[in-house]
C-alpha positions as CSV (number, residue, x, y, z in Angstrom):
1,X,-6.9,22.4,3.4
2,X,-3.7,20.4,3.4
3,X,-0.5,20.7,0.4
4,X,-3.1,21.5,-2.3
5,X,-0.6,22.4,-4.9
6,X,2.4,20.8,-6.3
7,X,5.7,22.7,-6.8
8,X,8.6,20.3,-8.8
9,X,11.9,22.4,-10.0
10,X,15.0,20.4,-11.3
11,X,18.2,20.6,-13.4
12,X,20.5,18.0,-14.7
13,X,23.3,18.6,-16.9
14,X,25.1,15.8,-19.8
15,X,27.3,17.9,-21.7
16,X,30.8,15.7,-22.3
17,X,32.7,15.5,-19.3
18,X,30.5,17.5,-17.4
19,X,27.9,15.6,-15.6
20,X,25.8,16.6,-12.4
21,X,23.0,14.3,-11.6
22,X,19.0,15.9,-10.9
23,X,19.1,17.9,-8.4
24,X,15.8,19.7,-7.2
25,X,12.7,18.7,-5.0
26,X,8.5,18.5,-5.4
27,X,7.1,20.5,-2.6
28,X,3.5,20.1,-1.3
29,X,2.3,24.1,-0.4
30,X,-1.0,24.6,1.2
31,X,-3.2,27.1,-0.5
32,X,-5.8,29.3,2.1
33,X,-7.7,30.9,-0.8
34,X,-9.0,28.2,-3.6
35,X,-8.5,29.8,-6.2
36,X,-6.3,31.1,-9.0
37,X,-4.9,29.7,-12.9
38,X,-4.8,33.7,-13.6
39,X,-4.0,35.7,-16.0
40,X,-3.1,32.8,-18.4
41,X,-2.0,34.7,-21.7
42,X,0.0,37.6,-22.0
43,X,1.9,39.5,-24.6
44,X,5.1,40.7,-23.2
45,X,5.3,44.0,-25.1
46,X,8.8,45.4,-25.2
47,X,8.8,49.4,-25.1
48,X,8.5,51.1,-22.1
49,X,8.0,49.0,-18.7
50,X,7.0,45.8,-20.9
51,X,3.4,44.5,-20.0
52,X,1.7,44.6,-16.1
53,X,1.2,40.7,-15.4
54,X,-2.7,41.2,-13.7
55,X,-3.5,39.6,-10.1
56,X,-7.4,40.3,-10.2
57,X,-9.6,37.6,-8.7
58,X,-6.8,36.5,-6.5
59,X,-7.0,37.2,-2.6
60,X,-3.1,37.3,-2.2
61,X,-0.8,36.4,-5.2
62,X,0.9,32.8,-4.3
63,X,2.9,30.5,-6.2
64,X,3.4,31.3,-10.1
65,X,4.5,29.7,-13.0
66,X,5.5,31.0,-16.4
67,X,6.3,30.0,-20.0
68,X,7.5,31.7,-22.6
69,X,5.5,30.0,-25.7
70,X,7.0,32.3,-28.2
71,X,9.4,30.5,-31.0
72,X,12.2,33.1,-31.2
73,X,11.8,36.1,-28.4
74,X,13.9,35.9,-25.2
75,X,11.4,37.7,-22.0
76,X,12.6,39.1,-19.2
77,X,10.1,39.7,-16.0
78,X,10.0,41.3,-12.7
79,X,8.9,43.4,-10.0
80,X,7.2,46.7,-10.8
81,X,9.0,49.7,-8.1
82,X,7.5,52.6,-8.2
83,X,6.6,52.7,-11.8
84,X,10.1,50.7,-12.6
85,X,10.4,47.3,-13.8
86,X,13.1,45.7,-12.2
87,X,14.2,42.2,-14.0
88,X,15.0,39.3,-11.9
89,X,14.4,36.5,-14.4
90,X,14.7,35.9,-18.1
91,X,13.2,32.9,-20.2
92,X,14.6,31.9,-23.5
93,X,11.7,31.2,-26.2
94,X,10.8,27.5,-24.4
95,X,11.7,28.1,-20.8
96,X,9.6,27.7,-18.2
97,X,9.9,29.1,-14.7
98,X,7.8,28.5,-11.4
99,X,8.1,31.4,-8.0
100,X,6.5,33.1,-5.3
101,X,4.2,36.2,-7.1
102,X,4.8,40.0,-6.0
103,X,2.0,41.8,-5.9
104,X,3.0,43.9,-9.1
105,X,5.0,43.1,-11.8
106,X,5.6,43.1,-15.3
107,X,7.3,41.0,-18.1
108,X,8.7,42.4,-21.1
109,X,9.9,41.6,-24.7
110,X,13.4,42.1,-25.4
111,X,12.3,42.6,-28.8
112,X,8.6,42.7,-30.8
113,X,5.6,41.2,-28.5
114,X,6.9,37.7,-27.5
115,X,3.5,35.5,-25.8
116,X,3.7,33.9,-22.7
117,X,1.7,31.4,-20.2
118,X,1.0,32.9,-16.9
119,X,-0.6,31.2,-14.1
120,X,-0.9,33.0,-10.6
121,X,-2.2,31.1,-7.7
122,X,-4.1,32.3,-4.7
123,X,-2.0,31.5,-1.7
């Protein structure tokens, strides 16, 4: 197996005088373990430690992407520590977002039960 899965991130900004051309890259990663396109919907509850983001069926949790599909509800995700969420991202109703999965982690609702897209690789 050889660069199975294709990884593009990218930012441009045109906002009046500010102007900063695309910047960002398309890796190739090779994936050991076919497999993956996991959990795929998930309501981001918001009390508690929001909503455990499932890794079953996968070998070893690879490259993810998420989307938060809800019109109106801001998510925030992140690794699960001892029973703790701790956020290290947060997605606007829209945004999108691609990284390297922890093992455990959650996303969570800053308000009501906002739905996302979830799709966890095998790496």
């Amino acid at each position: 197996m050889a660069q199975e899965i294709q990884q593009t991130v990218g930012v441009s900004v045109l906002n009046g005088d500010l102007k900063l051309p695309r910047i960002g890259t398309t890796n190739r990663i090779n994936q050991t373990t076919k497999g993956g396109g996991v959990p795929g919907l998930v309501v981001a509850i918001s009390t508690g430690q929001g909503t455990a983001v499932s890794t079953t069926g996968l070998s070893t949790p690879g490259v993810t992407y998420i989307k938060n599909i809800d019109p109106s509800i801001t998510v925030n995700y992140g690794p699960l520590v001892s029973g703790t969420m701790h956020p290290f991202g947060q997605l606007k109703p829209g945004e999108e977002a691609t990284f390297r999965c922890p093992n455990a982690w959650n996303i969570k609702g800053v308000s009501g039960s906002p739905k996302c897209l979830v799709q966890i690789l095998d790496d």
